[in-house]
C-alpha positions as CSV (number, residue, x, y, z in Angstrom):
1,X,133.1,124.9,93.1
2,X,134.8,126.4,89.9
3,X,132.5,128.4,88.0
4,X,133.1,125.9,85.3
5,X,132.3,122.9,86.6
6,X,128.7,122.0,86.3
7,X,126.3,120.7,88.8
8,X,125.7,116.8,88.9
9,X,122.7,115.5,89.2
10,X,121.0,112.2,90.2
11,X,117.8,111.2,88.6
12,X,116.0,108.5,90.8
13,X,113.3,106.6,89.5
14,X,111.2,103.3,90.2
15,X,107.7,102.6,90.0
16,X,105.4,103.3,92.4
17,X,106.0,102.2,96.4
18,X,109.6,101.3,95.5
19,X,111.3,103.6,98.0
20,X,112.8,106.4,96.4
21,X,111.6,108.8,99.0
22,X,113.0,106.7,101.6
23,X,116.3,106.6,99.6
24,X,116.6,110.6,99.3
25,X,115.8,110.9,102.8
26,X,118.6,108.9,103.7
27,X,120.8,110.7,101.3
28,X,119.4,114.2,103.0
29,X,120.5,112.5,106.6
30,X,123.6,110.8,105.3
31,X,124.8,114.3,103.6
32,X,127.8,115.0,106.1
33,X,128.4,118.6,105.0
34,X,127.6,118.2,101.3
35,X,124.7,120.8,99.6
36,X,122.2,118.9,98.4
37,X,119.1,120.1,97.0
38,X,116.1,117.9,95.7
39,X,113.5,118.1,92.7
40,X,110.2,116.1,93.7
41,X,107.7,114.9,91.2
42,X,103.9,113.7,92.6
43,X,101.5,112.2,90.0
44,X,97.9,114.1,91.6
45,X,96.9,116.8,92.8
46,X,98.1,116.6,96.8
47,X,101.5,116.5,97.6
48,X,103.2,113.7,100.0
49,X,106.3,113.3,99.4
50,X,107.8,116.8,99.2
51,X,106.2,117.3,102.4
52,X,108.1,113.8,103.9
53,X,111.0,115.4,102.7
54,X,111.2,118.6,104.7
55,X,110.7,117.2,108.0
56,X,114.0,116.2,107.5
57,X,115.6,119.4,106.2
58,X,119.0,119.7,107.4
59,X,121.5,123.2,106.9
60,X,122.8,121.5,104.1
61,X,119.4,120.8,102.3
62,X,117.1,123.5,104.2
63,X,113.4,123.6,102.9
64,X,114.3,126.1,100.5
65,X,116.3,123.1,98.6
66,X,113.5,121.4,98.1
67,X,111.4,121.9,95.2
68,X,108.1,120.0,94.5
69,X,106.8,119.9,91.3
70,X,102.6,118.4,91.3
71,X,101.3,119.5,87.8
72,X,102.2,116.2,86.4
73,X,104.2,113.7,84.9
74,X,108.0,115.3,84.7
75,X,109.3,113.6,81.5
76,X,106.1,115.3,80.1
77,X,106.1,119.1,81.7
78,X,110.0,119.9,81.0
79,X,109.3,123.4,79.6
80,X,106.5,124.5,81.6
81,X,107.9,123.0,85.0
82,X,111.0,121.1,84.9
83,X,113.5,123.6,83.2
84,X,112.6,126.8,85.5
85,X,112.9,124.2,88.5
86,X,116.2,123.3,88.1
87,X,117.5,127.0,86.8
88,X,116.2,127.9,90.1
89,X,117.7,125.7,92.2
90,X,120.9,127.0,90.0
91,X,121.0,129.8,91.3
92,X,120.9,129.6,94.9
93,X,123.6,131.3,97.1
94,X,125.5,128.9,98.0
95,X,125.0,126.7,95.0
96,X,124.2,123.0,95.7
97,X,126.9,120.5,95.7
98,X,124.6,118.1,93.8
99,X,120.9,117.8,92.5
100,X,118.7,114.8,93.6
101,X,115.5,114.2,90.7
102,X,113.0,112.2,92.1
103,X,110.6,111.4,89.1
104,X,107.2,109.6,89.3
105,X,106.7,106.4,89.7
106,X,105.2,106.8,86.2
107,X,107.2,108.3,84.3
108,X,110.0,107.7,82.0
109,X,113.2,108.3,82.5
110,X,115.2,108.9,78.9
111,X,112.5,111.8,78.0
112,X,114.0,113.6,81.1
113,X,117.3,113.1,80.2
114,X,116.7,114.6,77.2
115,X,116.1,118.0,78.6
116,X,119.4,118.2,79.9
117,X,120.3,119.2,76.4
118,X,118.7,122.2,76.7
119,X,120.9,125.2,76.2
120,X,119.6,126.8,79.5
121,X,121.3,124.3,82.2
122,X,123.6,122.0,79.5
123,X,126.4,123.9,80.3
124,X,125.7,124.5,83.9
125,X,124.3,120.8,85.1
126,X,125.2,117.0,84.4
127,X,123.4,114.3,84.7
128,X,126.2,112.1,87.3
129,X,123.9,108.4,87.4
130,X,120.2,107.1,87.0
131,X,119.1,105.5,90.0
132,X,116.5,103.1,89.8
133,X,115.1,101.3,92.6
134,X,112.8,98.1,92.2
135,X,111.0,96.4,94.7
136,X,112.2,92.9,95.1
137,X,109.1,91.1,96.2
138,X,107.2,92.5,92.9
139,X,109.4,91.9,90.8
140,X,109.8,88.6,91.8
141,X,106.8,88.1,91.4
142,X,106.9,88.8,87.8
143,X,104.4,91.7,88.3
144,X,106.3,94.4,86.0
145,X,108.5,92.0,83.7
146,X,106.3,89.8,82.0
147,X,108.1,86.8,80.1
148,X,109.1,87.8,76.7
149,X,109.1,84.3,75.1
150,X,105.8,83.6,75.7
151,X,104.7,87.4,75.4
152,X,106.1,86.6,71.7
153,X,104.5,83.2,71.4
154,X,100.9,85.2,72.7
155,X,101.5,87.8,69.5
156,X,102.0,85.0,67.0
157,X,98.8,83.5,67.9
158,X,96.8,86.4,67.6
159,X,98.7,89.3,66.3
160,X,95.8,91.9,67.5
161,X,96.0,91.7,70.4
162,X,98.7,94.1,73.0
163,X,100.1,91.6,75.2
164,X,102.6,93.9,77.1
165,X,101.1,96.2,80.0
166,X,101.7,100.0,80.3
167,X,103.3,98.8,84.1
168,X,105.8,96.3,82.3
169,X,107.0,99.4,79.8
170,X,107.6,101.8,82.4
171,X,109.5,99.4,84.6
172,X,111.8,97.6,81.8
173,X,112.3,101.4,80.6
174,X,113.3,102.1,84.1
175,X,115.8,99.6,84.2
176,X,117.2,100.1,80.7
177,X,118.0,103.6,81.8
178,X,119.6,102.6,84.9
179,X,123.5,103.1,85.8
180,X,123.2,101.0,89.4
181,X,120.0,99.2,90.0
182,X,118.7,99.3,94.1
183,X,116.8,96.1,94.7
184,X,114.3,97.2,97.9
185,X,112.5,95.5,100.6
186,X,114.5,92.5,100.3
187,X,113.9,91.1,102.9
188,X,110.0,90.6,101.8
189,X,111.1,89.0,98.9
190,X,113.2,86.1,100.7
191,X,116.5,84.8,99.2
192,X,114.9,83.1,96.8
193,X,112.7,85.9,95.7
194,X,115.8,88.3,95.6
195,X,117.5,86.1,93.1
196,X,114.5,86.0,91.0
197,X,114.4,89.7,91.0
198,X,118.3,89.4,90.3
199,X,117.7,87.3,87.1
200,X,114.7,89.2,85.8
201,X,116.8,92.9,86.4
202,X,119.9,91.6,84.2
203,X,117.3,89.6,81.5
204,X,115.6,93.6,81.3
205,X,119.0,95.7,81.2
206,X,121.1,96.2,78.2
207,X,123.8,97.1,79.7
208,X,125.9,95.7,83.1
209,X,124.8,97.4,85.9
210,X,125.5,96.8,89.8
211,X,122.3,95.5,91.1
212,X,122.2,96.0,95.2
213,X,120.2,94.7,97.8
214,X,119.3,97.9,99.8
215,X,116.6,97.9,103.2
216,X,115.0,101.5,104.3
217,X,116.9,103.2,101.9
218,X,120.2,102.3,103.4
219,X,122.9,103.0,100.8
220,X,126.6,104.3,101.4
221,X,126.2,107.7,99.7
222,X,129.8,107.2,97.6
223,X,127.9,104.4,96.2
224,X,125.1,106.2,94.5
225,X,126.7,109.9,94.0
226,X,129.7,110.7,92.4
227,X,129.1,108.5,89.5
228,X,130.3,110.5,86.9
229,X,128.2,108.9,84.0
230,X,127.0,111.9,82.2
231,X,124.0,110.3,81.0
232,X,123.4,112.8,78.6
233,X,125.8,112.1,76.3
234,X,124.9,108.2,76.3
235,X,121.3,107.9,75.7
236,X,122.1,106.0,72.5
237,X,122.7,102.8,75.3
238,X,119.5,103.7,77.3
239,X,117.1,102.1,74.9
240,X,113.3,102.7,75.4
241,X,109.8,101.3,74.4
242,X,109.2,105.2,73.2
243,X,112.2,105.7,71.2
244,X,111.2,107.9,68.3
245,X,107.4,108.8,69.8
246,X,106.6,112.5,69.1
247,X,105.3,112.8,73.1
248,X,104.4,110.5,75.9
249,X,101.2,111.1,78.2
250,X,99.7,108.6,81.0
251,X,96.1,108.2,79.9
252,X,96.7,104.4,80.7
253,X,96.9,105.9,84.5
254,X,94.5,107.7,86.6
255,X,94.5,109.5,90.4
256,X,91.9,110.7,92.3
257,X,91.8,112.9,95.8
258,X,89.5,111.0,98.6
259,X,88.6,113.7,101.5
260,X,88.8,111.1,104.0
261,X,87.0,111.6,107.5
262,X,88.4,111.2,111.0
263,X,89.3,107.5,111.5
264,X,88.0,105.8,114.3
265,X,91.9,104.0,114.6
266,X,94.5,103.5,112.3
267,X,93.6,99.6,112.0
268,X,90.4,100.4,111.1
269,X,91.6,102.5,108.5
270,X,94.2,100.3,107.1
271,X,91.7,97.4,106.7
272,X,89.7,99.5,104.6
273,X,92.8,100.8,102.4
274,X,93.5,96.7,102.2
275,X,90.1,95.6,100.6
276,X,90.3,99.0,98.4
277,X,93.5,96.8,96.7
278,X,91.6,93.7,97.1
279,X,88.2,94.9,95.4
280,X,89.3,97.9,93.2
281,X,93.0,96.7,91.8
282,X,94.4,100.1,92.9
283,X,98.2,100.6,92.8
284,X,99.1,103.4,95.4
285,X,97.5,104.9,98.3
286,X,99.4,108.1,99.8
287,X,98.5,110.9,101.9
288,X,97.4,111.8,105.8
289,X,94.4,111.3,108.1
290,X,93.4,112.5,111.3
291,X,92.9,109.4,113.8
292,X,90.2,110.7,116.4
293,X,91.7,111.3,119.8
294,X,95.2,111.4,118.3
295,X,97.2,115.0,118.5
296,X,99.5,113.1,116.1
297,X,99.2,113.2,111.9
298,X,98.7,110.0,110.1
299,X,100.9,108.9,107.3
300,X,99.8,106.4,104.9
301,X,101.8,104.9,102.7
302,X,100.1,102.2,100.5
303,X,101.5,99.7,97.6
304,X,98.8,97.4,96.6
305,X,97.8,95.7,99.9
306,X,100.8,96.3,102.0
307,X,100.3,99.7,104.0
308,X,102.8,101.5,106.0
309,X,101.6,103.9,108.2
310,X,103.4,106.1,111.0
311,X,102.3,109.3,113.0
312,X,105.2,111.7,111.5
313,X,104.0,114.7,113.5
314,X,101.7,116.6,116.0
315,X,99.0,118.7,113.8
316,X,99.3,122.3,114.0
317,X,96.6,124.8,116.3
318,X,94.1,125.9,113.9
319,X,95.3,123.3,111.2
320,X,92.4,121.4,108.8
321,X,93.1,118.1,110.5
322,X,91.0,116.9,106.8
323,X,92.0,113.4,105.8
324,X,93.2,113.4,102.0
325,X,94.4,110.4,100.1
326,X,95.8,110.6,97.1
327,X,94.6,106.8,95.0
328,X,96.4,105.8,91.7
329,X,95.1,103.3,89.7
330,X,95.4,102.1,85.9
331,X,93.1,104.2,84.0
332,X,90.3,101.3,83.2
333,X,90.2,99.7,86.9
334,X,89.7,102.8,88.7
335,X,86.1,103.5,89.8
336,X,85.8,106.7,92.0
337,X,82.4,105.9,93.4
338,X,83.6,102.7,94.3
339,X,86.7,104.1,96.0
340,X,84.7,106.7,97.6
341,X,82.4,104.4,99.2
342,X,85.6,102.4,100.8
343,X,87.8,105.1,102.2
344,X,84.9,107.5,102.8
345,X,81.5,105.9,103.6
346,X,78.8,108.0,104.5
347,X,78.2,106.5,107.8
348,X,81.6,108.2,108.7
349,X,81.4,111.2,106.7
350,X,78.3,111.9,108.3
């Protein structure tokens, strides 16, 4: 690579449980010879997905590629975390064909944009395409794009009262940023559910974007790389519900860390992750468990209700086989007691 050319990068977003890890995995796998090397944003305290990631380090994205970054929201540490990240990752010997940003499922894309700007990588890194993935069966369901007319008809009524979620601004912000849209899980959603998704996606984007169906993060790598789209220069089109706010935090979001003990069985475990989303309204469940008289570690990966799990590898001699699952909720449902109590009852811990 020239020494004038500068670095593209790919920001990924998507709210939580979309697939975006699944996505850059595939990437990683897909590479064929192409450096890539990958920023990772986790909202808590434990990381997950960094971790997912380098089990599947390759030569040309080797552990050392992959950078996780845990101290919060990226669109709202670029100074403190973001910047020295990717100046890093710049100067690694050989330097990486391309830079894969996988931001929180909370946060905002255009902020993060933004910082490309900065003097310290603007001449050394573009931003080549937002990706934004969106599950299809949610958003079918109207879960993240509420409908505006009667939103509007809600306001007239009674003009005090905030009729749009925090979850409906960071995914139509999502979109709105978006140069291709990846519509996941598909085949949850159903034809019919897909076209729903379809017809909400384009009603949310200001702009014509490809929307494509994509399962298990399946996605011909020329599709999603090599875009070219400088987003930097073309935030003006990227419209967002914080345009013009001084800052940008996630108090309308909370996580907490459940030690969780040795599960008799990963069904048993599961159903009690299920009526945590049924009782408590929680949004994401991520992290590992030791299952007793298993040598294997226990991924969980949660979205509301629907849990994936998978033993994705043998635990270590000596390791803490300690259960830790990381729980997201919105900030006014979540109830750490309560949580507690499901995921870790004292009959276990004991």
């Amino acid at each position: 690579m020239s020494d004038l050319a500068k670095i593209p990068a790919t920001v990924i977003t998507g709210f939580l449980g979309a697939g975006k890890t699944t996505l850059i995995r595939h990437l990683i796998e897909s590479s064929k010879g192409f450096r890539l090397a990958v920023i990772v944003n986790e909202f808590g305290d434990v990381g997950v997905d960094g971790e997912i990631l380098r089990t599947c380090a390759i030569p040309d994205c080797p552990a050392e590629n992959i950078v996780e970054l845990a101290n919060g929201c990226i669109c709202c540490t670029v100074a403190d975390d973001f910047i020295p990240a990717i100046s890093a990752l710049m100067e690694l010997d050989p330097v990486p064909d391309h830079i894969l940003i996988e931001s929180s499922g909370l946060a905002l894309p255009k902020p993060l944009l933004k910082a490309f700007d900065w003097p310290a990588i603007r001449s050394r890194v573009t931003v080549d395409g937002v990706i934004a993935l969106a599950d299809a069966e949610a958003v079918a369901a109207g879960r993240f794009a509420p409908d505006i007319g009667r939103v509007n008809a809600q306001r007239l009524a009674d003009d005090s009262l905030d009729h749009e979620t925090p979850l409906s601004e960071v995914f139509e912000d999502q979109i709105a940023c978006a140069d291709i849209v990846l519509l996941t899980k598909p085949d949850l959603a159903g034809p019919e559910g897909v076209a729903q998704a379809r017809t909400i996606i384009e009603r949310e984007s200001p702009r014509t974007v490809p929307v494509i169906e994509v399962a298990e993060g399946a996605v011909d790598v020329q599709v999603v790389l090599g875009i070219g789209a400088a987003a930097e220069d073309d935030l003006a089109a990227r419209p967002s519900h914080h345009d013009g706010a001084l800052d940008h935090d996630h108090e309308d979001f909370d996580t907490i860390v459940v030690d969780v003990p040795e599960a008799e069985s990963a069904d048993d475990l599961v159903e009690r992750i299920e009526v945590l989303a049924r009782e408590q309204n929680i949004l994401r469940v991520k992290g590992y468990v030791s299952v007793r008289g298993k040598p294997m570690r226990l991924l969980i990966q949660g979205v509301g209700a629907r849990v994936r799990r998978q033993f994705d590898r043998a635990w270590e001699p000596g390791e803490d086989r300690q259960g830790r699952l990381v729980v997201i909720a919105e900030h006014d449902d979540i109830d750490p007691e309560a949580i507690r109590s499901i995921l870790a009852p004292e009959e276990l811990v004991q």
